[in-house]
C-alpha positions in Angstrom: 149.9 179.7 78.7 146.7 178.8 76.7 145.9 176.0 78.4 146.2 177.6 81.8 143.9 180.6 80.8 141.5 177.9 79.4 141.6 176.0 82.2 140.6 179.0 84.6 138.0 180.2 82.4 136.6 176.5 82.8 136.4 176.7 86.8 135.6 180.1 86.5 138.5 181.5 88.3 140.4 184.4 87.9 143.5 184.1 86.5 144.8 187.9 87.1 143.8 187.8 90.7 145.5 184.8 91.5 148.8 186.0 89.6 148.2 189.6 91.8 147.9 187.8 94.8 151.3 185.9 94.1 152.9 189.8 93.3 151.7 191.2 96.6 152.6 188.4 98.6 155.7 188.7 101.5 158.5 187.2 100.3 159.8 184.3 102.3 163.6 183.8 102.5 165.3 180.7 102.4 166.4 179.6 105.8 170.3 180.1 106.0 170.7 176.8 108.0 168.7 174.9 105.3 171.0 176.4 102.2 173.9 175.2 104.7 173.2 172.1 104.4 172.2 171.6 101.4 175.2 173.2 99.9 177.5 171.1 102.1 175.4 167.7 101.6 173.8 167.6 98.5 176.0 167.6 94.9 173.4 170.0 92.8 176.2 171.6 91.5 177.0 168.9 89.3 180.5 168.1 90.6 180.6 164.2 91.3 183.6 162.2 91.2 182.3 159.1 91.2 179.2 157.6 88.6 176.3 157.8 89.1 172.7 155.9 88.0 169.6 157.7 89.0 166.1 155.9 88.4 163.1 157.6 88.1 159.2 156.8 87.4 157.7 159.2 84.8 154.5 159.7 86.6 156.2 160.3 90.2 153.9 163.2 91.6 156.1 163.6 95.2 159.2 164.1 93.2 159.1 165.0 89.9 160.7 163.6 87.2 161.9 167.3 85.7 163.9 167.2 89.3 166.2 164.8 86.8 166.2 167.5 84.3 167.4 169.5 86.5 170.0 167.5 87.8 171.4 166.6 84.2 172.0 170.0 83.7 174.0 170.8 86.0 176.1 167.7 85.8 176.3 169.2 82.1 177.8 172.1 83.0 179.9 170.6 85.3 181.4 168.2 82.5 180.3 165.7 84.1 178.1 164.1 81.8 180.5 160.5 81.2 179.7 160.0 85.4 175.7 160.2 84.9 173.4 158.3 83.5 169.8 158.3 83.9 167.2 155.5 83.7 163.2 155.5 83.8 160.7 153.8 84.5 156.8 154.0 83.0 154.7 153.9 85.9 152.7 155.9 88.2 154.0 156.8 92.0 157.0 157.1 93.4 159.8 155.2 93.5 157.8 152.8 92.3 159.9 150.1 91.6 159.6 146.2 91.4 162.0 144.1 93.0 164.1 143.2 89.4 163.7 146.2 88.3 165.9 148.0 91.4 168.0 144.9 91.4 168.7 145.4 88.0 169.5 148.8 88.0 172.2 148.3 90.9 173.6 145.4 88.6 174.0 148.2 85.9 176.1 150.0 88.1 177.9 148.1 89.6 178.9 146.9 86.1 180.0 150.4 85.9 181.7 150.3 89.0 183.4 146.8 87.7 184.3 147.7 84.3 184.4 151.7 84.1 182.1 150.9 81.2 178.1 152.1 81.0 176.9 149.6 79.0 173.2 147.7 78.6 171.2 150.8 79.5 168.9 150.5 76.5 165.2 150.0 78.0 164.9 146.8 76.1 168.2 145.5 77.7 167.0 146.3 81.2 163.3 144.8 80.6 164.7 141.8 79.4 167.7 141.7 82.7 164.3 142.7 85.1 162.3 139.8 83.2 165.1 137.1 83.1 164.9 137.5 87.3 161.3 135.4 87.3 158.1 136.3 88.4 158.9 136.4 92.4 161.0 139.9 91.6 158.7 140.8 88.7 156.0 142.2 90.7 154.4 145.8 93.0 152.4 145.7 96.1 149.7 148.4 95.6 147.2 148.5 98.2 148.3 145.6 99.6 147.9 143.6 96.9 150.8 142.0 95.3 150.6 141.7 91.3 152.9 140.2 88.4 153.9 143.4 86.8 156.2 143.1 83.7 159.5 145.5 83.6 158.7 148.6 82.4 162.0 150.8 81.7 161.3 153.1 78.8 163.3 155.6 76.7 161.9 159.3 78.7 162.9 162.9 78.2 161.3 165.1 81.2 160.7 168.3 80.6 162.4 171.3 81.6 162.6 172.0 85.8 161.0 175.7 85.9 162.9 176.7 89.1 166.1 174.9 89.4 167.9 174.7 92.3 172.1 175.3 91.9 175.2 176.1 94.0 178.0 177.7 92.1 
């Protein structure tokens, strides 16, 4: 809360009128359709049958990385946690992947798939599957430039999702 306060003194904004603005607001409903949907499409409730590997970049600004947060909890509650493992990477953008390191997280689970087993998830095991593909996978295309870009899977704990989202 301090740094927020600070940081409106220093564009000398108000934070009180912004947070009374918010107040007296209408409130906006979800759309009934839209919960549908979601509630027949998409597992937040944390009841999968089947495992799981997400993959997430720690800097992704479109989708967040405390969306994973979120997700584990509910999985969590669920007791679902042997399904769902989660894997990062440390790198700006979303989905910002290289080649190796995608290929090498659908290797993982398909080991999973394979074996039942989770096993090599450690970031240095993944860098060093990612790396052991060669330089043609071992790169990202950012403003159309292509670049050698070494695997970058890192050991990440996002923070806590403020508003999450969950269907009983």
């Amino acid at each position: 809360m301090r740094e927020v306060v600070a940081l409106y003194k220093a564009a000398g904004l108000s934070l009180k009128a912004d947070l009374a603005t918010l107040n007296n607001a209408t409130r906006i409903s979800a759309d009934p359709g839209a919960v549908q949907y979601l509630s027949q499409n998409i597992a937040f409730n944390g009841h999968i049958s089947i495992p799981v590997l997400t993959m997430h970049t720690t800097g992704d600004g479109l989708v967040v990385p405390e969306n994973e947060q979120a997700y584990r909890s509910v999985v969590d509650s669920a007791d679902n946690q042997p399904l769902l493992r989660q894997i990062y990477v440390h790198r700006a953008g979303h989905c910002a992947f290289t080649p190796a390191e995608t290929i090498t997280a659908a290797r993982a689970l398909l080991h999973r798939l394979d074996t039942g087993l989770w096993t090599g998830l450690t970031p240095g095991m993944l860098n060093t599957r990612a790396a052991a593909l060669g330089p043609q996978f071992n790169i990202f295309s950012s403003g159309g430039q292509v670049v050698s870009t070494p695997p970058a899977f890192i050991n990440f704990h996002p923070a806590q999702y403020l508003r999450p989202f969950a269907i009983p």
